[in-house]
Backbone bond lengths (Angstrom), bond angles and torsions (degrees), N, CA, C in turn:
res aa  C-N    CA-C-N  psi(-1)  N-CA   C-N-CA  omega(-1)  CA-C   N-CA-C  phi
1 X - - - 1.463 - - 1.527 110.94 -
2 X 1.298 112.90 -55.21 1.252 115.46 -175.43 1.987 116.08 -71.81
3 X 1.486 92.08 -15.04 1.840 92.93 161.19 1.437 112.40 -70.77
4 X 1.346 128.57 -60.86 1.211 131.11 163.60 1.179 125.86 -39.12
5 X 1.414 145.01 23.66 1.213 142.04 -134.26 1.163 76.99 -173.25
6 X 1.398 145.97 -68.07 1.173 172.57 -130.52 2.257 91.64 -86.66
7 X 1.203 97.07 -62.05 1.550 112.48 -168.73 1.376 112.33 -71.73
8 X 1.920 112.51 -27.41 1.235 128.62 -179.76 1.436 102.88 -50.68
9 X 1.594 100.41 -70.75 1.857 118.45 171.01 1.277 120.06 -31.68
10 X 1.446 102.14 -56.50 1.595 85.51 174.34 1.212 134.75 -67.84
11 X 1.398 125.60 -20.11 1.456 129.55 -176.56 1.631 95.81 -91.54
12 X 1.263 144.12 -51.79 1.218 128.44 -170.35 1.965 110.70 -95.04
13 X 1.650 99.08 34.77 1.705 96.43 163.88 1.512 92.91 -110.68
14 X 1.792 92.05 160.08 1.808 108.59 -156.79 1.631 119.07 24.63
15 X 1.841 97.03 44.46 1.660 80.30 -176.37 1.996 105.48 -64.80
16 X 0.856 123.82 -41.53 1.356 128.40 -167.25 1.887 99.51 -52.86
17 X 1.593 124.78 -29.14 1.350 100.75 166.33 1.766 115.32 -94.83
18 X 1.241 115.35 2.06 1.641 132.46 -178.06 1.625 93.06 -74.24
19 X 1.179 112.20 -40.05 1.933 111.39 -165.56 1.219 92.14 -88.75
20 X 1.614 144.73 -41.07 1.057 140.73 -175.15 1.773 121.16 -67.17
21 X 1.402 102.83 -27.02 2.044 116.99 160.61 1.672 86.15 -62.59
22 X 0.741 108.38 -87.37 1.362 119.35 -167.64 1.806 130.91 10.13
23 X 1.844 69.31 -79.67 1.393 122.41 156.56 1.642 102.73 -20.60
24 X 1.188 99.98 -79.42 1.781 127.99 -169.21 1.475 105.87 -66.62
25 X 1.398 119.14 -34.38 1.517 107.65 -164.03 1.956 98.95 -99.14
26 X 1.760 127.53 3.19 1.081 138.70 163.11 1.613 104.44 -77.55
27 X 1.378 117.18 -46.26 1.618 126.84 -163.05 1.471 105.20 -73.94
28 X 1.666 125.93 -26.88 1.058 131.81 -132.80 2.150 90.09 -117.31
29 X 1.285 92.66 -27.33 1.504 116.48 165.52 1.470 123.82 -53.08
30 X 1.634 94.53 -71.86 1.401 100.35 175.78 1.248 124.54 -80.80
31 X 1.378 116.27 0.61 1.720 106.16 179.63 1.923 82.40 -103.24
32 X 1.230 159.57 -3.37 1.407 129.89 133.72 1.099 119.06 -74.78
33 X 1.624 126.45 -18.50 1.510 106.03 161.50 1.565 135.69 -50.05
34 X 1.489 82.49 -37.31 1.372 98.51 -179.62 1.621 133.94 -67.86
35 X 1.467 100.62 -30.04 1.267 140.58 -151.27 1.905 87.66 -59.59
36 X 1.319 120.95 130.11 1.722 113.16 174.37 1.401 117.57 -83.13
37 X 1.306 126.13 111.53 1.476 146.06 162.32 1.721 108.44 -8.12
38 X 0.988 125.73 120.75 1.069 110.24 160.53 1.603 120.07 -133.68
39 X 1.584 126.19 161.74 1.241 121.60 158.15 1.608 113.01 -72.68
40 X 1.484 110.64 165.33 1.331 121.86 174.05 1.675 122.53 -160.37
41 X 1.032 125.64 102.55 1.879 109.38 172.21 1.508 125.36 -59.39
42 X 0.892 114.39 155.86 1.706 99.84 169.82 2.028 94.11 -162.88
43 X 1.278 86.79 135.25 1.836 93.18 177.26 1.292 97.97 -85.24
44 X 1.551 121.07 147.61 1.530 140.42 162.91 0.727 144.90 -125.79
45 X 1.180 160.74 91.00 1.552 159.71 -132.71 1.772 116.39 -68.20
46 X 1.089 116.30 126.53 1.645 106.36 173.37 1.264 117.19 -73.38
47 X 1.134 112.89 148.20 1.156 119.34 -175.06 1.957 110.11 -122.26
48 X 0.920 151.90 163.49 1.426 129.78 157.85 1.728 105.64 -158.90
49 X 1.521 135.62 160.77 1.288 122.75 -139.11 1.944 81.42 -175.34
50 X 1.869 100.79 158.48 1.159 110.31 -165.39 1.746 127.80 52.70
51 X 1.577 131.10 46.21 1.095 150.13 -143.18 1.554 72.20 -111.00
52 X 1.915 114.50 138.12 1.627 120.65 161.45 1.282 90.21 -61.54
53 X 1.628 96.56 148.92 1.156 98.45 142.32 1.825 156.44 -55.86
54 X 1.205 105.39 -30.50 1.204 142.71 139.28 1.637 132.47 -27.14
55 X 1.210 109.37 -29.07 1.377 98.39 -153.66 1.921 80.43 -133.58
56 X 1.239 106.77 167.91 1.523 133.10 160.98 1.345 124.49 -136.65
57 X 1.207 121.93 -176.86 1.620 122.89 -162.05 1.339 79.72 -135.12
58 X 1.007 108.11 122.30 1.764 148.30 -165.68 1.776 104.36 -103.84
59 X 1.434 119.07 -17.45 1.394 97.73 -175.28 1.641 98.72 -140.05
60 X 1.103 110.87 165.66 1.366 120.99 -164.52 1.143 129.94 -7.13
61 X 1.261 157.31 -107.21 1.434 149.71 92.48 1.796 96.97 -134.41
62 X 0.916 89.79 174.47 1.944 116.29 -175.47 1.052 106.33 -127.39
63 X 1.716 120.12 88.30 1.029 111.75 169.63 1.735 142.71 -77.81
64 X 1.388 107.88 -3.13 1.350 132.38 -167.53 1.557 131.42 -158.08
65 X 1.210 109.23 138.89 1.678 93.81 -160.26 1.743 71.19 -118.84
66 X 1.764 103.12 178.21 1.307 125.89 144.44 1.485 147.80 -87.19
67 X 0.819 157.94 124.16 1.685 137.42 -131.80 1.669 107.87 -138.17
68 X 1.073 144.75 99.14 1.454 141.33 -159.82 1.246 88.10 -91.57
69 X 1.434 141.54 124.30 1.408 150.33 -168.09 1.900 106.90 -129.77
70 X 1.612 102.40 125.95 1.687 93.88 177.56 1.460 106.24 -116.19
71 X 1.009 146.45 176.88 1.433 153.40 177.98 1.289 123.96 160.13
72 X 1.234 135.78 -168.94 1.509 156.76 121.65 1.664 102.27 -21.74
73 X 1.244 101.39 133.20 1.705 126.07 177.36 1.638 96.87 -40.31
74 X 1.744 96.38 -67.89 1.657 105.30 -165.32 1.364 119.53 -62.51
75 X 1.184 125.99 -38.69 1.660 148.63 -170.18 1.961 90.39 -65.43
76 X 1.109 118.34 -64.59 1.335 125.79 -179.05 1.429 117.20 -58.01
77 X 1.755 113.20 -20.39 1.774 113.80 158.74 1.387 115.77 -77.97
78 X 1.794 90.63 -12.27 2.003 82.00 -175.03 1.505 118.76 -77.14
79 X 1.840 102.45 -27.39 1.468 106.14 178.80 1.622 113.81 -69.83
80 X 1.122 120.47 27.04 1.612 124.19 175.20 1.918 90.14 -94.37
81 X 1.142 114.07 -47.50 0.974 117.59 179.25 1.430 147.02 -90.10
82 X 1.312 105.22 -23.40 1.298 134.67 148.72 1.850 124.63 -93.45
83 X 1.212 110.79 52.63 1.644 112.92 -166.06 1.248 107.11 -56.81
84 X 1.403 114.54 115.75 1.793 129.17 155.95 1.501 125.52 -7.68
85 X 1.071 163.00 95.26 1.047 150.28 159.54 0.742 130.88 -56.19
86 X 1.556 142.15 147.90 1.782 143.27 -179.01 1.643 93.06 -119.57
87 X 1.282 126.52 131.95 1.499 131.00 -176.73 1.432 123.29 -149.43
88 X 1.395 98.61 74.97 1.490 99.71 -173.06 1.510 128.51 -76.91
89 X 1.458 125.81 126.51 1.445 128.54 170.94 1.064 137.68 -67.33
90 X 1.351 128.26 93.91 1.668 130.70 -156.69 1.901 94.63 -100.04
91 X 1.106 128.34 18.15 1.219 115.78 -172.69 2.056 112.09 -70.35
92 X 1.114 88.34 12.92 2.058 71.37 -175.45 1.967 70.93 -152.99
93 X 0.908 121.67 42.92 1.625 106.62 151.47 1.220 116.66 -94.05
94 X 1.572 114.22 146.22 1.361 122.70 171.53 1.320 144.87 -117.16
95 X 1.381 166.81 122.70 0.941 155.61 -134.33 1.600 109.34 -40.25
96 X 1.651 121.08 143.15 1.483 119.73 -165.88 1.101 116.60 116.06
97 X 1.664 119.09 -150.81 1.693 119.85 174.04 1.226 99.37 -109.32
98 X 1.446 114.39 160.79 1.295 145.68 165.78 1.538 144.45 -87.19
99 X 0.803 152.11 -7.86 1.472 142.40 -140.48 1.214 126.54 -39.14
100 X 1.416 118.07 113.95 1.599 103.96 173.14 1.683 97.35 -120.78
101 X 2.033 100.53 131.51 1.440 99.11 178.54 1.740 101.25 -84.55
102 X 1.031 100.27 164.99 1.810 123.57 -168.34 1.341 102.00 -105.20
103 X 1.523 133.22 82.00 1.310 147.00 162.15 1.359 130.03 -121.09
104 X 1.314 116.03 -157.53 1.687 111.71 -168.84 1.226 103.40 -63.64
105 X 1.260 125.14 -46.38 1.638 143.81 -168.33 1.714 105.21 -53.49
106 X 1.490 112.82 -15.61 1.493 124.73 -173.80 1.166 112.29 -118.63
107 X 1.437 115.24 1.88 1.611 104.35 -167.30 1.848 90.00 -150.27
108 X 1.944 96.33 154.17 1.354 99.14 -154.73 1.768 79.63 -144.26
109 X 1.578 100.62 115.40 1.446 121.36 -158.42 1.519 95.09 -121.41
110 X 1.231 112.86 158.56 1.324 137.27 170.49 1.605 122.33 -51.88
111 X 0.743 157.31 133.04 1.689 156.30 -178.86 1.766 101.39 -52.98
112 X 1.250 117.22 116.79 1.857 128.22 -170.60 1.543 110.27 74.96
113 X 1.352 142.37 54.29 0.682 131.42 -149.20 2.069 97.18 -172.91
114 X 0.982 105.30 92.14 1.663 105.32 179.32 1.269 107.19 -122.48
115 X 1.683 105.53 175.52 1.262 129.85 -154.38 1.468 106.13 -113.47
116 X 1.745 109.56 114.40 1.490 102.12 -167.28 1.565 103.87 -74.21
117 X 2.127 103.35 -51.64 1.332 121.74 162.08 1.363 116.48 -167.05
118 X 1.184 123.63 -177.74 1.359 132.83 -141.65 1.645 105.96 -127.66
119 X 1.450 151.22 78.20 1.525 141.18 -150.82 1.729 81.50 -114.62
120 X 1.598 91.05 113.33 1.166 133.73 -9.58 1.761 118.98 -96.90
121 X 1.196 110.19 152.02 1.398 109.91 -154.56 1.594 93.29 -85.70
122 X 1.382 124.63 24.81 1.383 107.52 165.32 1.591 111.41 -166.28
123 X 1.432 119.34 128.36 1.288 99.44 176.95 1.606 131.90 -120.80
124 X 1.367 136.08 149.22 1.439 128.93 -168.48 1.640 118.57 -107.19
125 X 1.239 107.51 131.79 1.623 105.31 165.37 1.618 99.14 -125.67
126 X 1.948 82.08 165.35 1.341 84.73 178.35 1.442 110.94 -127.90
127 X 1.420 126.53 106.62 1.437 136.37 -170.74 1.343 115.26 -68.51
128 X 1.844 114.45 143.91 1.455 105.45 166.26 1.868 102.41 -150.04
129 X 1.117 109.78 153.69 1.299 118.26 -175.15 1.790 108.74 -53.29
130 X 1.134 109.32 127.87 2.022 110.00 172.76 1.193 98.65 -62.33
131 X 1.673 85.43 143.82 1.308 114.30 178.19 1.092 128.50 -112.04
132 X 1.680 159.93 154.13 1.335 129.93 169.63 1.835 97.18 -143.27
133 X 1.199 130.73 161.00 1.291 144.05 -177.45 1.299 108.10 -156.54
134 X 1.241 123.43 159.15 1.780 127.51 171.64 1.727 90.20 -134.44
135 X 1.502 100.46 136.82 1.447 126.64 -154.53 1.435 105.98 -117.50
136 X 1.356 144.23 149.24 1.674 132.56 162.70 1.546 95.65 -73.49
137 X 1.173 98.39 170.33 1.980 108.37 -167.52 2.210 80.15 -111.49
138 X 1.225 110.51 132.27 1.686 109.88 151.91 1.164 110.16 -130.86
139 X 1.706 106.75 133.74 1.544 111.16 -160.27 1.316 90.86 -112.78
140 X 1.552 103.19 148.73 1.531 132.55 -166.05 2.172 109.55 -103.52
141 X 1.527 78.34 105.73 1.678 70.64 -175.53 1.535 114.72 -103.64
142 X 1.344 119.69 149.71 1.601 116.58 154.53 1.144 119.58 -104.19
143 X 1.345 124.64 124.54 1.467 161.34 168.98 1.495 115.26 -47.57
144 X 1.361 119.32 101.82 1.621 105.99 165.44 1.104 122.54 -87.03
145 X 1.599 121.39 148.50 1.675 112.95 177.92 1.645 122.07 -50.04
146 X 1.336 95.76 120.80 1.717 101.99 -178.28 1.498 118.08 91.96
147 X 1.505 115.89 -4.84 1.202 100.95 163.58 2.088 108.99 -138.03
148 X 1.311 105.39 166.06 1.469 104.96 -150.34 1.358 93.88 -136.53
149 X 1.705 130.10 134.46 1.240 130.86 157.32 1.867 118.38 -70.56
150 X 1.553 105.42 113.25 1.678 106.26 -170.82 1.378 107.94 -89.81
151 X 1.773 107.63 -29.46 1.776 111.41 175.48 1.142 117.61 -146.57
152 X 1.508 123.46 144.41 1.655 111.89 173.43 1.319 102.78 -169.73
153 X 1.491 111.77 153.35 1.321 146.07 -152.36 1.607 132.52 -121.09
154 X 0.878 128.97 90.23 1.819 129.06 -175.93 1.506 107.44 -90.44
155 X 1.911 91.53 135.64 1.203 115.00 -168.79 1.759 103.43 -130.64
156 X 1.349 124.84 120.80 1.822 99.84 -39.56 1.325 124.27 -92.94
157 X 1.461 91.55 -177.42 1.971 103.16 -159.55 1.170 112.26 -88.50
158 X 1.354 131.21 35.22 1.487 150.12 139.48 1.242 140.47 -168.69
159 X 1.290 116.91 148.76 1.534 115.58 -166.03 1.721 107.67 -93.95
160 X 1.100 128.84 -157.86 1.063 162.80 148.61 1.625 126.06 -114.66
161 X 0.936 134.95 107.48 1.554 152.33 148.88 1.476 130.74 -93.29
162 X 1.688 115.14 137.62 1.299 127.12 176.41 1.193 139.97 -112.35
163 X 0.699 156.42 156.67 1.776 156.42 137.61 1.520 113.45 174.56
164 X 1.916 92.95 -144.33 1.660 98.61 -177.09 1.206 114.24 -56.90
165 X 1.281 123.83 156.65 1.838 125.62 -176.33 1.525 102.56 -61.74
166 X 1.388 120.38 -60.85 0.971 115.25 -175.22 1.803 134.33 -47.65
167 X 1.332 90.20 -26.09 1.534 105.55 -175.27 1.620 101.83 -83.69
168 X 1.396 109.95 -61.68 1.447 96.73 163.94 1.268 127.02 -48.96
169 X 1.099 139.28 -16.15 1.532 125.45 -156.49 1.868 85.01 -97.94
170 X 1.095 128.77 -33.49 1.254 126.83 -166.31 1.655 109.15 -72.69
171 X 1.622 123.31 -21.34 1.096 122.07 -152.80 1.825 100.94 -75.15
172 X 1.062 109.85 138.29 1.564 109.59 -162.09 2.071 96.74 -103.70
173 X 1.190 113.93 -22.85 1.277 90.79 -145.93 1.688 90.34 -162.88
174 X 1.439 137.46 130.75 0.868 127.59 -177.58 1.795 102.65 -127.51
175 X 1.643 121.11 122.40 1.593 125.11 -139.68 1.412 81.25 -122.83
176 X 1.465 111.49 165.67 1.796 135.73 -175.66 1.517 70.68 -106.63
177 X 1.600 102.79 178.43 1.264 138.00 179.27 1.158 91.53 -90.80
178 X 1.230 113.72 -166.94 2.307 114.01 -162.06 1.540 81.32 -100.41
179 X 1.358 100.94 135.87 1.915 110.34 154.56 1.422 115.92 -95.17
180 X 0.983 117.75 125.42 1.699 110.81 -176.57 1.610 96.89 -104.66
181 X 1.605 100.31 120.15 1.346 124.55 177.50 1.944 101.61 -68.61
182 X 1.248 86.93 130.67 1.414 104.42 167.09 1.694 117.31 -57.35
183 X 1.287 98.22 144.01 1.797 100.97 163.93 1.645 126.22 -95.45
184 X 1.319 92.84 57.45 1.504 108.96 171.21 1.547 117.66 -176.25
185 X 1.036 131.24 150.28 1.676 154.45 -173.72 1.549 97.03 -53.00
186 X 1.663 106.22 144.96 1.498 117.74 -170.41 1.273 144.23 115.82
187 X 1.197 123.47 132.35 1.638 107.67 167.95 1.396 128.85 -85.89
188 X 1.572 99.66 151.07 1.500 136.25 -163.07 1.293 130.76 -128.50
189 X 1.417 123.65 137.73 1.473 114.17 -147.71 1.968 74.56 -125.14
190 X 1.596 104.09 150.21 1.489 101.67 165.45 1.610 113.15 -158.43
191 X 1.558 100.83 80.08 1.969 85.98 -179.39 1.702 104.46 -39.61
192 X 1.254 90.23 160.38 1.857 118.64 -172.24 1.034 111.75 -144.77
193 X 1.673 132.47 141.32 1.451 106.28 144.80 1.156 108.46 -105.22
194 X 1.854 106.15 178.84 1.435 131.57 -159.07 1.811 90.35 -104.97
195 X 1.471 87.26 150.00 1.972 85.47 168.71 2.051 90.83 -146.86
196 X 1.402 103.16 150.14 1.517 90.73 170.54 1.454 89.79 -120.01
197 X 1.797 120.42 179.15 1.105 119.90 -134.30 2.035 99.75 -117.84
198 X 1.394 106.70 33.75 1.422 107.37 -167.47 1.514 107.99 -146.40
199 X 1.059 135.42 127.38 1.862 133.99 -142.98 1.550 96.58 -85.90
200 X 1.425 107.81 -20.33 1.506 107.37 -156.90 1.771 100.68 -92.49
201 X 1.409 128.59 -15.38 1.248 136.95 163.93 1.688 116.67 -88.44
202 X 1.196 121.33 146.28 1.446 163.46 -162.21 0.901 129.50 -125.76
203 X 1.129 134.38 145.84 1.773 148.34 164.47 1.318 112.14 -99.95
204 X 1.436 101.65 98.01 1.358 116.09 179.93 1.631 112.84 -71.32
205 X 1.178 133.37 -1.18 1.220 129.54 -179.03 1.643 80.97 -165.80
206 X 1.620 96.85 -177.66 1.797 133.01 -177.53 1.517 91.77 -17.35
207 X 1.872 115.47 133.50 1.318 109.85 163.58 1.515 93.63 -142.00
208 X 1.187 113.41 45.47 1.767 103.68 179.36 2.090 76.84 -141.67
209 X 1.877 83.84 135.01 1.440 88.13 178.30 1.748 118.60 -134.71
210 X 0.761 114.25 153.10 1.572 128.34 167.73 1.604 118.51 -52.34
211 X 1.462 131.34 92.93 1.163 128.84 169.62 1.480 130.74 -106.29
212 X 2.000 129.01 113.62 0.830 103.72 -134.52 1.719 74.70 -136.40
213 X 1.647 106.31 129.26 1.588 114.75 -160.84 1.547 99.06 -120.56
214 X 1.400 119.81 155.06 1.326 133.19 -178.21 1.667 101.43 -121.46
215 X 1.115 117.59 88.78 1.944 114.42 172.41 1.544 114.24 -83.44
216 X 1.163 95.71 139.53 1.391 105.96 165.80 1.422 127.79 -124.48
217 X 1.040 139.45 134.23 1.831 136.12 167.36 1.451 87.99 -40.13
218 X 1.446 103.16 147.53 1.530 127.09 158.11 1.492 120.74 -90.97
């Protein structure tokens, strides 16, 4: 008796704010029930996570897919603000190509809110083991009329560079930015930086260097 009594209390304490949730979570129902479905596109940026250490992506990248999105009117204003993510898992990729298809399993949507499809609904990289080499630095001078560089010196006289094997193995030549020789007799000191000539290689360490020129009148 006194359990029942017990269970009474609890269901009829703050009933007057219990009917008033209620209230709100019935009202709050039917105006998204109601709410008309709509399509929507929205561009998204890729994202991708767990990459070996070891390895790099050797070919272009993809930074953005397209996303055909259906839902509720309101839910579909929220993804203006809450933008979808695309997040692909490279943790067990291996040297070669890739495919990763672009589905639910990749994309992290708003609550009422699904994925009709994804253009393009699939995307490819192509992985290759890192690479690293240390290169001589040759610095690029410009010449003023009448005077001539006779000696000069890099500090220091090679870098280090990284990436895909392939990209490294091709890099021929690693250049200073232009030094513009003075119009007059003497030595000259000119930090520089180095750039090599392929997007997919890096400077794994120091790439700003010491250039140190001897001019002479001609």
């Amino acid at each position: 008796m006194k359990r029942g009594k017990w269970l009474l209390s609890l269901v009829v304490r703050n009933a007057g704010w219990k009917l008033l949730s209620l209230a709100i979570a019935v009202g709050v129902w039917i105006v998204v029930a109601n709410e008309p479905e709509l399509s929507a596109f929205a561009t998204v940026g890729v994202e991708y996570r767990n990459l070996p250490d070891d390895l790099e992506i050797s070919s272009d990248p993809v930074s953005s897919v397209k996303l055909e999105l259906r839902g509720p009117s309101g839910q579909l204003r929220a993804v203006g603000s809450a933008a979808p993510e695309v997040i692909l898992d490279m943790s067990k990729v291996l040297p070669g190509e890739r495919t990763f298809p672009i589905g639910d399993g990749s994309i992290k949507l708003v609550r009422g809110v699904h994925l009709v499809r994804a253009i393009p609904s699939e995307v490819r990289f192509h992985f290759e083991r890192r690479s690293e080499r240390t290169l001589k630095v040759t610095p690029r001078f410009r010449d003023r009329d009448g005077y001539e560089v006779v000696d000069f010196s890099v500090t220091p006289d090679s870098v280090a560079i990284a990436g895909p094997a392939s990209h490294v193995a091709q890099v021929a030549a690693v250049q200073t930015d232009q030094v513009n020789v003075p119009a007059r007799a003497g030595s000259f000191e000119y930090p520089v930086n180095t750039f090599v000539d392929d997007p997919f290689v890096r400077f794994s360490g120091l790439a700003r260097v010491t250039v140190t020129v001897t001019v002479r009148k001609k």
